[in-house]
C-alpha positions in Angstrom: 30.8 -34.0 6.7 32.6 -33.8 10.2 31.4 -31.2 12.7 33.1 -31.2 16.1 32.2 -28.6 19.7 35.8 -27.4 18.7 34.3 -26.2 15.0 30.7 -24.7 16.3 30.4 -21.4 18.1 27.3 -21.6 20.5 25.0 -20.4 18.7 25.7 -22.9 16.1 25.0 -25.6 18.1 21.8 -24.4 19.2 20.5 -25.6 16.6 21.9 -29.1 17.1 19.4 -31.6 20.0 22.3 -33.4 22.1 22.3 -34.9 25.1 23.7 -33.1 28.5 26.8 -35.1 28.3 27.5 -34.7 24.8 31.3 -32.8 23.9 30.5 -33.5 20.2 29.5 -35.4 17.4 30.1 -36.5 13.8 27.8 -36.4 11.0 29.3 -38.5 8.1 26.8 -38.2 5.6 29.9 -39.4 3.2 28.4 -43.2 3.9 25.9 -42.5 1.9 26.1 -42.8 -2.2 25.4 -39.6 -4.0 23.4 -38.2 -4.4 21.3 -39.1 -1.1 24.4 -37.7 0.7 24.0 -34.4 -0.4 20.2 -34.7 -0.7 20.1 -35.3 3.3 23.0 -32.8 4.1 20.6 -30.3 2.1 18.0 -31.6 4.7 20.0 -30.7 7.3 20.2 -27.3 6.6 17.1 -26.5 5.4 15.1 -27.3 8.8 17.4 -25.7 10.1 16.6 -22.2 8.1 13.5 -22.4 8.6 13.9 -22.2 12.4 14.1 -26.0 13.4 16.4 -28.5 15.8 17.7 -31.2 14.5 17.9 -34.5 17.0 21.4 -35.9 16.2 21.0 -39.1 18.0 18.2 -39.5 15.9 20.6 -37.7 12.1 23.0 -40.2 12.9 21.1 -43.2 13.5 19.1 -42.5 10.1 22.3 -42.1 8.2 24.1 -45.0 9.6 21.1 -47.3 8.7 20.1 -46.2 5.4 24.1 -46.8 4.1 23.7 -50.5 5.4 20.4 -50.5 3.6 21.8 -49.4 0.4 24.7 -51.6 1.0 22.6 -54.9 1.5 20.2 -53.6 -1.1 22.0 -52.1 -4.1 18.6 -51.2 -6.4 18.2 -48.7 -3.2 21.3 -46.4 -4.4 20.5 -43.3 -5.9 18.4 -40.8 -4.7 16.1 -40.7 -1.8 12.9 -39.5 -3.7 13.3 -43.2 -6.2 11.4 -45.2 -2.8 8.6 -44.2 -0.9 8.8 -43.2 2.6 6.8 -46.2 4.0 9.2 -48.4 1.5 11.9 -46.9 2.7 10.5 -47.5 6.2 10.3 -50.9 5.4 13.2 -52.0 3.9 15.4 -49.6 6.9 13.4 -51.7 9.6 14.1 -55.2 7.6 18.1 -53.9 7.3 17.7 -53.4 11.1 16.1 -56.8 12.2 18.3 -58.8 10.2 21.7 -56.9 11.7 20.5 -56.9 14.9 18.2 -60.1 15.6 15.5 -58.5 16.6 12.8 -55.7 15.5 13.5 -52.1 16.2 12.4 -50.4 19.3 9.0 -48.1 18.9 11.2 -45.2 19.9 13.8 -45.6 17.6 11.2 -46.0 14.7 9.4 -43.2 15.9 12.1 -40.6 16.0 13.8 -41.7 12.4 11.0 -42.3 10.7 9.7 -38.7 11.8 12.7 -37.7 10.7 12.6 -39.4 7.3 9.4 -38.2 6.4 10.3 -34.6 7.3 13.1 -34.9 5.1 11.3 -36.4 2.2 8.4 -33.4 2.3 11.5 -31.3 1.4 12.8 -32.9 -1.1 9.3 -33.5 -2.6 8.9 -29.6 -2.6 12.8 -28.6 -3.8 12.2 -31.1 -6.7 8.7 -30.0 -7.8 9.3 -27.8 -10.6 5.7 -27.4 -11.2 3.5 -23.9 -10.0 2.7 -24.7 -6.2 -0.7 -25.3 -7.1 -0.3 -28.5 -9.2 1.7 -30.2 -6.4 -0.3 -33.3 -4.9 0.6 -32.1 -1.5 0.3 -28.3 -0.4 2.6 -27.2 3.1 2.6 -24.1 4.3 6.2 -24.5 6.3 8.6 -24.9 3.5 6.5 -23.5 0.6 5.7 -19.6 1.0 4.2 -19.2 -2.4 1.1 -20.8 -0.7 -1.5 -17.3 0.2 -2.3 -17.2 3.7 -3.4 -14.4 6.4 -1.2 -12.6 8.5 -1.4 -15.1 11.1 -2.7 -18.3 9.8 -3.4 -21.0 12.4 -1.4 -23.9 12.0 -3.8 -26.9 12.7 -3.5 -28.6 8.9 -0.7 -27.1 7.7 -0.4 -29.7 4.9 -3.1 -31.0 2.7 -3.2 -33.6 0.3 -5.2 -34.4 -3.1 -2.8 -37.5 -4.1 -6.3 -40.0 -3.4 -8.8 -37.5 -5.1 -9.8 -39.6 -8.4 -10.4 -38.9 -11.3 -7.4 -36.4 -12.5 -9.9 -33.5 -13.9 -11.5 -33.8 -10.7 -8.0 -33.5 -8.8 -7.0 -31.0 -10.7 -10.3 -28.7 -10.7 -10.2 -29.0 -6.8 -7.0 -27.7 -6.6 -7.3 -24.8 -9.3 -10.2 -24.0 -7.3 -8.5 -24.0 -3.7 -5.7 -22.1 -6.0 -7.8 -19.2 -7.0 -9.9 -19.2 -3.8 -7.0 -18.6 -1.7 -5.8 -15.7 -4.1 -8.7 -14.0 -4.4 -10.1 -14.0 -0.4 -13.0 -16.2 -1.3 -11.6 -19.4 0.8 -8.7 -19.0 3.8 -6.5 -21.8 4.2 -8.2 -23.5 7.6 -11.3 -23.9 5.2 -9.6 -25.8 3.1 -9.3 -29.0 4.7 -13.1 -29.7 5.9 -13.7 -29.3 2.0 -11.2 -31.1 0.7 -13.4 -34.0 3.1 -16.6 -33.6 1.4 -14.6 -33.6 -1.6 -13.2 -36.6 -1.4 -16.4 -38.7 0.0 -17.5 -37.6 -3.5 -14.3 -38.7 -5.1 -14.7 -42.3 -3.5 -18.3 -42.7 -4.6 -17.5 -41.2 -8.7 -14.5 -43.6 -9.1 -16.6 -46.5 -8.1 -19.5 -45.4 -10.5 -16.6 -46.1 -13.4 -14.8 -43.3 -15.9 -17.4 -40.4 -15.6 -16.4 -36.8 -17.3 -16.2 -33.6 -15.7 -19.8 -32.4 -16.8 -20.8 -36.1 -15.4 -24.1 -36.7 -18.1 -24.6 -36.1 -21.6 -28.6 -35.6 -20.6 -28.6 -32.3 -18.4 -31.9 -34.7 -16.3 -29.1 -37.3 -15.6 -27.0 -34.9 -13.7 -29.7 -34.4 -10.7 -30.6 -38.1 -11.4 -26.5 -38.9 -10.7 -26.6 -36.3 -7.5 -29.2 -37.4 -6.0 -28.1 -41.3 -5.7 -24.8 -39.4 -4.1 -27.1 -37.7 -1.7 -28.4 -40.8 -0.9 -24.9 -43.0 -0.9 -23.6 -40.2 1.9 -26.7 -40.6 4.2 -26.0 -44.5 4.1 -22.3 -43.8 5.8 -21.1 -43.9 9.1 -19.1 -41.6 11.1 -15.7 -43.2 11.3 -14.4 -40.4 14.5 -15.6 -39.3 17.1 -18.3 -39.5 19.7 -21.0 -40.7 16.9 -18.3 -43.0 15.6 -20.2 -46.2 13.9 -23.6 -44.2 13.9 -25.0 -42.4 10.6 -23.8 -39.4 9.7 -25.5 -36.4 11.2 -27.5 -34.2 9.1 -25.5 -31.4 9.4 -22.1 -33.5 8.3 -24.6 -34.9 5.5 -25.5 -31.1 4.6 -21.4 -29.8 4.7 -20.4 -32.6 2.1 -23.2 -31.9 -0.4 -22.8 -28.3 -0.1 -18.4 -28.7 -0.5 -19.6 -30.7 -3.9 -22.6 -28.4 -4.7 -19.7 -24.8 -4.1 -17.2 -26.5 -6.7 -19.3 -26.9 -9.1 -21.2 -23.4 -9.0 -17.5 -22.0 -9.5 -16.7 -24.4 -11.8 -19.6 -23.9 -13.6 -19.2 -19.4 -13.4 -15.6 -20.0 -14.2 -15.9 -23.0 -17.3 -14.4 -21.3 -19.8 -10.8 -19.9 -17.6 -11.2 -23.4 -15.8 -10.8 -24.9 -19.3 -8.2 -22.9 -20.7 -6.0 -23.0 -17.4 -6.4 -26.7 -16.7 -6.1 -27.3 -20.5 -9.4 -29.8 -20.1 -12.5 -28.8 -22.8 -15.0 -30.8 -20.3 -16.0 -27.9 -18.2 -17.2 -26.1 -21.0 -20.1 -28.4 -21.2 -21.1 -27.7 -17.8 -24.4 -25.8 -17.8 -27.4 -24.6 -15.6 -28.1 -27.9 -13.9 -24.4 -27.9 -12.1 -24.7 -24.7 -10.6 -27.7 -26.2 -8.6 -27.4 -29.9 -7.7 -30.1 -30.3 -4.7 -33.4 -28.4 -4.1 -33.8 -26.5 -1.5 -34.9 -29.2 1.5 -33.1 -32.0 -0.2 -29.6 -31.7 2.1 -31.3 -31.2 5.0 -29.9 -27.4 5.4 -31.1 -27.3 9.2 -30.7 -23.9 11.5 -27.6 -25.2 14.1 -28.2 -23.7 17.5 -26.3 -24.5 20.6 -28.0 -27.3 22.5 -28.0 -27.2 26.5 -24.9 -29.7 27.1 -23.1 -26.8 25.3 -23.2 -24.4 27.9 -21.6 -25.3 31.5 -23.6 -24.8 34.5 -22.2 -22.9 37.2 -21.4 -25.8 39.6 -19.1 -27.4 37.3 -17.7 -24.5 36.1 -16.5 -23.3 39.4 -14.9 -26.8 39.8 -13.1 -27.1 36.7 -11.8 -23.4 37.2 -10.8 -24.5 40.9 -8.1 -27.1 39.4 -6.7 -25.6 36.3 -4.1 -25.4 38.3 -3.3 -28.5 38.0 -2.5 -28.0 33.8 0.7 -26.3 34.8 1.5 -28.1 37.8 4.2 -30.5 37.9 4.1 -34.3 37.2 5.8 -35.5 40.6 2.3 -33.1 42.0 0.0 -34.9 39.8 -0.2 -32.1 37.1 0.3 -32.0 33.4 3.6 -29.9 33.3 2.4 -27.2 30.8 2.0 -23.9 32.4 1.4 -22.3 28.7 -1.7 -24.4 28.5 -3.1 -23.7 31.8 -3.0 -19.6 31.1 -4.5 -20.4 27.5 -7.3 -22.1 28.9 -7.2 -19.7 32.0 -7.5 -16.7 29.3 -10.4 -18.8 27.0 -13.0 -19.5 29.9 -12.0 -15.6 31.2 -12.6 -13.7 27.9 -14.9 -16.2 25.5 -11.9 -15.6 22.9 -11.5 -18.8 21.0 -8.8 -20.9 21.3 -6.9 -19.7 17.9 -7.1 -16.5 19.1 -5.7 -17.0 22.6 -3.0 -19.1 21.0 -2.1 -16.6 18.4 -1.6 -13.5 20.9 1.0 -10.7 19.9 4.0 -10.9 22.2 2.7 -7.7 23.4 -1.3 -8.0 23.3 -2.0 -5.3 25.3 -3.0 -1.4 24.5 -3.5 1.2 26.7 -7.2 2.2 27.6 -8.6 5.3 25.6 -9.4 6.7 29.1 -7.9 5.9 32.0 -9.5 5.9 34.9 -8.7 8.5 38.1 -6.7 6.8 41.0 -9.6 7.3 43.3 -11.9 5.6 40.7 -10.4 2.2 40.4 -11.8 -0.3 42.8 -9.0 -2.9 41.5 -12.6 -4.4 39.7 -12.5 -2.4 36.6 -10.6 -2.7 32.9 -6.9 -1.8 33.0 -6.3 -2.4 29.2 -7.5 -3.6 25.7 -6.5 -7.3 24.6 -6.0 -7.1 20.9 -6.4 -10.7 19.4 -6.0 -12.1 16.2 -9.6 -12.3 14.9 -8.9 -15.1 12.3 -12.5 -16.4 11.2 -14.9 -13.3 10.7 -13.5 -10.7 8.4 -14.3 -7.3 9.3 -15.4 -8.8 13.0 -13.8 -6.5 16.0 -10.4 -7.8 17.2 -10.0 -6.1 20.5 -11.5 -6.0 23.8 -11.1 -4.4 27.5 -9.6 -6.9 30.1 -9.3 -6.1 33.8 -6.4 -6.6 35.8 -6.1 -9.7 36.7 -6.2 -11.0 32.6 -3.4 -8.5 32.3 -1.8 -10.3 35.3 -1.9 -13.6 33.6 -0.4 -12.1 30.3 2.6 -10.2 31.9 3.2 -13.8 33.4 3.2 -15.4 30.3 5.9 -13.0 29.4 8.0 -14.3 31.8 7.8 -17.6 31.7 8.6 -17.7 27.8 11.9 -15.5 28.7 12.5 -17.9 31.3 11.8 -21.5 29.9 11.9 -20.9 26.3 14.5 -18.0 25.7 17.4 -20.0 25.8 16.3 -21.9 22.7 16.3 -18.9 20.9 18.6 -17.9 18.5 20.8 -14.8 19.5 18.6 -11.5 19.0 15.6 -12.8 17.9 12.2 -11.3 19.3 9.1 -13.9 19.8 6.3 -13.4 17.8 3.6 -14.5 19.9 3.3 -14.6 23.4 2.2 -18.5 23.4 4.9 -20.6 21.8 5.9 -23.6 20.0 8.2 -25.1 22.6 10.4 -27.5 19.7 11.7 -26.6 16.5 11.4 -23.0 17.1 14.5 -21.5 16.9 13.5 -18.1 15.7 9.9 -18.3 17.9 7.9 -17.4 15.2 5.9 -20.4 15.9 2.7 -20.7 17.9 1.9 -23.0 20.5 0.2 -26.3 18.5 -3.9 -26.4 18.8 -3.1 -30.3 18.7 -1.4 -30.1 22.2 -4.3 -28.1 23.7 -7.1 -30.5 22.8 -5.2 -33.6 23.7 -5.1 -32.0 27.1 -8.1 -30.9 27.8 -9.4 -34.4 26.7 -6.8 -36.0 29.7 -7.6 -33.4 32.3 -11.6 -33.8 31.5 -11.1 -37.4 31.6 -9.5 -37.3 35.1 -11.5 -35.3 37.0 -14.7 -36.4 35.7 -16.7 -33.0 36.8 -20.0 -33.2 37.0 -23.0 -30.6 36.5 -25.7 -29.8 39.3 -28.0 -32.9 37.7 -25.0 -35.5 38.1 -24.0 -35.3 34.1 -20.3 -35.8 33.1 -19.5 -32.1 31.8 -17.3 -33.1 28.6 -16.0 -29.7 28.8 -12.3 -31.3 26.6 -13.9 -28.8 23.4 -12.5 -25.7 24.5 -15.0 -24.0 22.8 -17.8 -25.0 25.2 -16.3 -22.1 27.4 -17.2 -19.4 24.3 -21.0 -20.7 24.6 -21.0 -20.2 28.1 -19.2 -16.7 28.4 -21.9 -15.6 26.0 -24.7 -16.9 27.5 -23.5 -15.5 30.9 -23.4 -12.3 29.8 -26.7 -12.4 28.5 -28.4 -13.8 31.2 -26.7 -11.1 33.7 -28.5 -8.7 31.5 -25.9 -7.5 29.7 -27.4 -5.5 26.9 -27.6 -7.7 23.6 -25.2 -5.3 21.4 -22.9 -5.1 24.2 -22.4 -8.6 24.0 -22.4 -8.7 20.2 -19.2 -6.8 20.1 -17.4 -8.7 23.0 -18.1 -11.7 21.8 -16.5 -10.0 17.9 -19.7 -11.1 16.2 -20.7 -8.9 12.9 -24.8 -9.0 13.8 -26.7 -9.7 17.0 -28.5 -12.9 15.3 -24.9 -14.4 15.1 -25.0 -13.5 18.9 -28.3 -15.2 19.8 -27.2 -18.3 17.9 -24.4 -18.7 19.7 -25.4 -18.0 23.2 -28.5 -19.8 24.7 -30.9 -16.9 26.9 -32.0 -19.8 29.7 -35.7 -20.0 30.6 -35.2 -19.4 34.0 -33.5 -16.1 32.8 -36.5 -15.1 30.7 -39.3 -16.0 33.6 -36.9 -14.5 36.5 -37.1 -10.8 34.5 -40.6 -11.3 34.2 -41.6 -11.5 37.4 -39.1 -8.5 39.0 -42.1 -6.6 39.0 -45.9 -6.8 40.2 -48.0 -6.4 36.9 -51.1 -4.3 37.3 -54.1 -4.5 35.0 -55.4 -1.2 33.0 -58.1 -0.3 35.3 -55.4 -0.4 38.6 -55.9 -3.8 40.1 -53.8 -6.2 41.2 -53.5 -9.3 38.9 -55.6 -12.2 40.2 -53.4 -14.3 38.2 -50.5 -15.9 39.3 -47.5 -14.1 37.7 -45.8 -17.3 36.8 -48.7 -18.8 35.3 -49.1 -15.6 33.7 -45.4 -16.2 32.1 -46.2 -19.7 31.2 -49.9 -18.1 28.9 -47.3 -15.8 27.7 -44.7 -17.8 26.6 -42.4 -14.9 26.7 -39.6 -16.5 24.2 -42.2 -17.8 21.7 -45.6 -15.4 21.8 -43.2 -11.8 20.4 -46.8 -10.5 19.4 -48.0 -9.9 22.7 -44.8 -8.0 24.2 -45.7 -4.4 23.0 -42.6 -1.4 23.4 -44.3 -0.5 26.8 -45.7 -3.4 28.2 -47.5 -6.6 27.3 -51.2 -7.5 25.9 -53.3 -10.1 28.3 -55.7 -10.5 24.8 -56.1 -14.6 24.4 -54.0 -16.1 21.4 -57.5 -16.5 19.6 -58.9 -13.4 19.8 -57.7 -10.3 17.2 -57.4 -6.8 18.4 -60.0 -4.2 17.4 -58.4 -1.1 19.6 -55.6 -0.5 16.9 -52.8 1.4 18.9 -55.1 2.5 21.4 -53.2 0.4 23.9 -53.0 2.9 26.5 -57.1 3.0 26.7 -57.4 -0.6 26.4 -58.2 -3.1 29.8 -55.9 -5.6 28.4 -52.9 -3.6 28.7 -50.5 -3.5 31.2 -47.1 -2.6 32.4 -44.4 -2.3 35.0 -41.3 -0.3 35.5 -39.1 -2.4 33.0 -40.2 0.1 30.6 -39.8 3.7 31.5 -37.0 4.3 28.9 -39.6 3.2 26.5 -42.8 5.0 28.2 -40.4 8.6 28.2 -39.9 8.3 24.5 -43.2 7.6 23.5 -44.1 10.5 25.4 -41.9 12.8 23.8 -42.3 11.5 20.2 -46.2 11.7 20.9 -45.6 15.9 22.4 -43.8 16.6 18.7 -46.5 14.7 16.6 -49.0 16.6 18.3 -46.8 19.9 17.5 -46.4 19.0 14.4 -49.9 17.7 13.1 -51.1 21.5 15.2 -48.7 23.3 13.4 -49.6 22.2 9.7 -53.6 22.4 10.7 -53.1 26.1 11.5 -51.0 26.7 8.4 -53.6 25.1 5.8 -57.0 26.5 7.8 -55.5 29.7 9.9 -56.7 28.2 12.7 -56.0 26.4 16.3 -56.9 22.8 15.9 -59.8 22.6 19.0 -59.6 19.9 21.6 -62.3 18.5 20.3 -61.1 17.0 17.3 -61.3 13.6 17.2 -57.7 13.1 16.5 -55.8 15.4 19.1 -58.5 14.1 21.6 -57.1 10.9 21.4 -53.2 11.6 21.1 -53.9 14.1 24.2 -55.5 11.2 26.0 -52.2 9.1 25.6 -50.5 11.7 26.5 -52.0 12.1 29.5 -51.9 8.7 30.2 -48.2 8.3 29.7 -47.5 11.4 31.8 -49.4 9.7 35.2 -48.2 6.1 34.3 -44.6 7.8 34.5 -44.9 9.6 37.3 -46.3 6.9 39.5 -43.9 4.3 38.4 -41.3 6.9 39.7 -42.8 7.8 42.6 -43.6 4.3 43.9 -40.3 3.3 43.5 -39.2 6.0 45.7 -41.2 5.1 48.4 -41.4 1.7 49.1 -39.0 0.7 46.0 -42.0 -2.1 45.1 -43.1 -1.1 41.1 -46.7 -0.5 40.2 -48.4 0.5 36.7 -51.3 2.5 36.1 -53.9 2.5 34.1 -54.7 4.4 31.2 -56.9 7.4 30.5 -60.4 6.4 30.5 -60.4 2.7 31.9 -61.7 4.1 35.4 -64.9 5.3 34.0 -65.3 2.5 31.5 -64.8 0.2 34.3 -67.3 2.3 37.0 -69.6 1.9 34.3 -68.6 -2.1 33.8 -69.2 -2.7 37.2 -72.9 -0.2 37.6 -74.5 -2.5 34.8 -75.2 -5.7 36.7 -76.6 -3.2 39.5 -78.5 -1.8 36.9 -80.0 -5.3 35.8 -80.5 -6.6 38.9 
C-alpha cells in the first residue's frame, strides 16, 4: 500500500499523525507476509473508523521491524494473532538490538508497542467468533454489543477474566456480569471493583486444589470452606495506595466477601438457567447454604461515614482555589498546560458535581431558568441557568441544578477553547459531544476527556504546593472528590435547609445526605447559643449556655430536643408530665422555633374545635370550661399564644430573643418560693 499528499484530500490526512515538515509518506505493508499484511492494513483502518489518529512514524517503524523479524525468524510468518503481544515484544526488541547494536530507545518501544497492542485487541475481537460474553477480554471501544448507559464513563473500558481459575468459575462470572449488564442490575463501572474481589477468591480456590462449583459435598463444609477465605483475605496486604503494605481495611475486607457472597446468591436464584446456558450440571447442586456465606457481623459490614480529613477547611481551601490557575497555565509560567482540567476542577469544587459528571457535560449543558428574573432583580449574585449533568451512579437521582453566572461564564469558555484548540482535529462537520474532550484519537469528538489525566494531576499539583489546613496538616486534596464532602458540608453548616441540600447534592434520601456531609460541632453549638434560653418560670439561665450545650449533647441526646424547644430533665430521671411540656419548669425555648410554636397553636385551635364539636353532637351540649380535658388544651393554648407574642415583640424592640413561660409555672413557682417562708 502506497499513499502519497498528492493521493489524500485534507481531510484524509487528518487522520494521519505527521510531523510539521512532512510532504508525505509511504506505508508498505507489502513487506510483510500475508496474511499479517492485510491483518495490519485492516488495523489501520479500523482505528481509524472508530474516530482515531494514527502516528505514522510510529505505522512505519512497526512495519519495517516486524518484516525483519519475520525475516530473521521464519516460525514468526503467518499471522499476527499465532504470538503473543509481549512475545512479539520480545522477539521485535531482540530483531532491533541485534541490527542495530544496541537496545531500543524507551520512546521507540513505547510508541510501537502501544501501537502493537492496540492492534492485537482488534484482531482479538474481529476473530472471536464466540457471543461477546464468552470472550476472555470485554472492551467497550471496538465491541458495541457490550450494554452500557447513555454515557458510560470510560475509566476501565476493558476488563479481563483470562487469570480467573477454575473455568466454571470464569465462566459463571462472566454469564453473570452478562446478564447483569442486560437486565440493569450491574452498570459497567461496577464491574471492575468486582471482578477484584472476584479474583482474590479465584487466587485462594486454585490453591485449595480442583474444587466444584457447589464447592462441598456436606452443605456444613461450605461455611467451614468460607470462612477460612474470610480469614485468608484479612491476612493480606494492600498492595496500592496510601495503606500499601498494611492489612487490608475492613471495609476492602467487607467489598470482597460481599462481590463473592452477590455471585453466589445469583448463582444460587439462577442454578438451573446458569446450568443450562453454561452447559455445567454443578450449579444445580448449589442450595441454601450458598445464598448466605457469612453471618451477619462476620465481614465486618461497618456504617462508612466521612471522617474529618475529608472535608477541607476554609484556609486551605481558599489557597488551593487561589492557584488553580496555575492547571491551565503554561509550562514556560510554571503551570501544567491543561486549561480543560483547570475549568473541570474549577466547576467540581464550584458545584459538588462529581468528577464523572463534570467530565461528561453535554456540549450545551445549559437550560434556561423556569423563571427569569426581572432586570431590576438581579444583583449579578443570583442563578442565570440550570446545569444539566449526566447523573451516572444513582438511578432515578436528579440530574440538574441552578448555576449562577459566573459557572455559566466558565462553561461558555470551555466552548471556546474546544473550537479553538481542539476543532481543527475534527473531522469536517462533525459536532462534539461533550463539552470536555479527549484531546488524541478523537477524530469525531465523541470522546470525553480521560478521568486518568485528571487524577494524575491533581496528585502533581497537590504535591507541589503542599497546602496546608489552619492546624499545619498537608491537605491531600489530589481525590477530587474531597471537594463533594466539603460543598455538602458547607451548605449545611450555612444553614441550608437539609432537603434543600439533598436535592443539590442529587441524593435519593436525606440520610444519603447526612452520610456524606459532616454537620461540624462548632456548627451545632454556634446555633445553639444564637439565642438567650429562658427557664419555664421567666428567669434567666444561671447556667452557662455552653455548658448547657455540652449536658445536652445536642448531636447525640435527640430525646431532649422537643418540636418547640428542649427538656433541662437529667438523663436519669423519666418524665411524669406526659405532653404537658408547656406547664412543666423544665421546659424551655427561644425564638428558633416559632414556625413550630404557630403550628402547634393552630393544630391545638382545630382539636379543640373538633373534640367541642363531637361533645355537643353526642350530649346536645357545650362542653364547659371546666372539663378536665379542654382545661388543659386551653391552658396550652394560652400558653402558646403569650410565648408567641413575646418572642415577636422582643425581637422588635431590642432584636435580643426571650421565651416565656408557660401557663401556670408563675403560681406554681410563687408557691415554690412561699414554702421555706412558710417553714421557717
Amino acid at each position: 500500500m502506497k499513499l502519497s499528499s498528492a493521493d489524500l484530500s485534507g481531510q484524509d490526512m487528518a487522520v494521519f499523525s505527521l510531523n510539521t515538515n512532512a510532504r508525505g509518506f509511504r506505508l508498505r505493508f507489502s513487506l510483510l507476509p500475508e496474511p499479517m499484511d492485510r491483518e495490519l492494513a485492516w488495523c489501520c483502518w479500523r482505528i481509524i473508523e472508530l474516530g482515531g489518529r494514527i502516528p505514522v512514524s510510529a505505522l512505519q517503524s512497526l512495519i519495517r521491524w516486524l518484516a525483519s523479524t519475520v525475516e530473521d525468524h521464519p516460525a514468526f510468518r503467518g499471522s499476527l494473532m499465532e504470538q503473543t503481544p509481549r512475545e512479539w515484544e520480545r522477539v521485535v526488541a531482540a530483531t532491533y538490538a541485534r541490527r542495530k547494536g544496541a537496545l531500543p530507545g524507551k520512546n521507540w518501544v513505547l510508541n510501537t508497542t502501544t501501537l502493537l497492542r492496540r492492534c492485537y485487541r482488534l484482531l482479538w475481537t474481529a476473530y472471536d467468533q464466540r457471543p461477546w460474553w464468552r470472550r476472555e477480554q470485554w472492551s467497550l471501544e471496538p465491541d458495541p454489543r457490550i450494554p452500557r448507559r447513555p454515557h458510560e464513563p470510560s475509566q476501565g473500558q476493558s476488563l479481563h477474566f483470562h487469570t480467573l481459575e477454575p473455568e466454571w468459575l470464569r465462566v459463571g462470572v462472566q454469564w453473570w456480569f452478562k446478564v447483569s449488564l442486560e437486565t440493569g442490575a450491574l452498570t459497567w463501572t461496577s464491574l471492575r471493583s468486582i471482578r477484584s474481589g472476584i479474583g482474590v477468591f479465584s487466587t485462594w480456590l486454585t490453591a485449595q486444589g480442583p474444587t466444584p462449583p457447589w464447592l462441598s459435598e456436606d452443605p456444613a463444609g461450605v461455611r467451614v470452606l468460607m470462612l477460612e477465605f474470610l480469614g485468608h483475605v484479612r491476612t493480606l496486604k494492600a498492595s496500592t495506595g496510601p495503606n500499601r503494605g498494611k492489612p487490608l481495611s475492613d471495609l476492602r475486607v467487607n467489598d470482597i466477601a460481599t462481590n463473592v457472597e452477590q455471585f453466589y446468591l445469583f448463582m444460587h436464584d439462577q442454578r438451573d438457567s446458569a446450568a443450562r446456558a453454561l452447559d455445567e450440571p454443578g450449579w444445580l447442586q448449589l442450595g441454601p447454604q450458598h445464598a448466605k456465606l457469612w453471618r451477619r457481623g462476620e465481614t465486618r459490614r461497618t456504617t462508612v461515614s466521612p471522617e474529618r480529613r475529608e472535608v477541607i477547611d476554609d484556609t486551605a481551601f481558599s489557597q488551593i482555589m487561589a492557584n488553580l490557575h496555575l492547571i491551565g497555565a503554561p509550562f514556560d509560567e510554571g503551570g501544567f498546560a491543561d486549561e480543560q482540567a483547570m475549568r473541570i476542577v474549577m466547576l467540581v469544587a464550584r458545584t459538588g458535581r462529581r468528577v464523572s459528571e463534570i467530565r461528561m457535560l453535554d456540549r450545551q449543558p445549559l437550560l434556561p431558568l423556569d423563571r427569569l428574573s426581572a432586570p431590576d432583580e438581579d444583583d449579578g449574585e443570583g442563578f442565570v441557568a440550570k446545569l444539566r449533568y449526566q447523573q451516572t451512579k444513582i438511578d432515578g437521582a436528579p440530574d440538574t441544578m441552578l448555576v449562577d453566572a459566573e459557572i455559566a461564564a466558565i462553561i461558555v469558555e470551555q466552548q471556546r477553547w474546544a473550537d479553538e484548540h481542539l476543532g481543527p482535529r475534527w473531522a469536517p462537520g462533525v459536532t462534539p459531544t461533550y463539552l470536555f474532550l479527549a484531546a488524541r484519537m478523537n477524530r469525531k469528538a465523541d470522546r470525553h476527556y480521560p478521568y486518568e489525566r485528571i487524577n494524575a494531576l491533581l496528585n502533581e499539583f497537590a504535591q507541589r504546593l503542599d497546602i496546608r489546613d489552619s492546624t499545619g496538616r498537608l491537605v491531600d486534596f489530589n481525590r477530587a472528590h474531597r471537594f463533594r464532602h466539603t460543598k455538602a458540608t458547607s451548605l449545611l453548616n450555612a444553614g441550608v435547609p437539609l432537603h434543600v441540600v439533598q436535592r443539590y447534592m442529587g441524593h435519593l434520601t436525606p440520610a444519603m445526605t447526612m452520610e456524606y456531609a459532616e454537620t461540624l460541632a462548632e456548627t451545632h453549638e454556634r446555633e445553639f447559643l444564637r439565642y438567650r434560653k429562658i427557664t419555664a418560670d421567666g428567669r434567666d439561665l444561671q447556667v452557662d449556655p455552653r455548658d448547657l450545650y455540652d449536658m445536652l449533647e445536642l448531636d447525640k441526646r435527640t430525646d431532649r430536643i422537643l418540636p418547640n424547644g428542649w427538656c433541662l430533665l437529667p438523663p436519669r430521671q423519666t418524665c411524669d408530665k406526659g405532653n404537658a411540656c408547656l406547664t412543666c419548669e423544665k421546659f424551655t425555648t427561644d425564638a428558633s422555633f416559632p414556625p413550630e410554636l404557630k403550628l402547634q397553636q393552630q393544630r391545638t385551635g382545630q382539636l379543640i374545635d373538633e373534640r367541642s364539636q363531637a361533645f355537643k353532637a353526642r350530649t346536645g351540649q357545650e362542653m364547659s370550661c371546666d372539663n378536665v380535658w379542654l382545661a388543659g388544651r386551653l391552658q396550652e393554648q394560652d400558653a402558646l399564644g403569650r410565648i408567641i407574642v413575646k418572642i415577636e415583640q422582643t425581637r422588635l424592640a431590642d432584636g435580643t430573643v426571650q421565651a416565656v413561660r408557660g401557663a401556670g409555672v408563675a403560681a406554681r413557682t410563687d408557691a415554690i418560693t412561699r414554702e421555706p417562708e412558710a417553714r421557717s
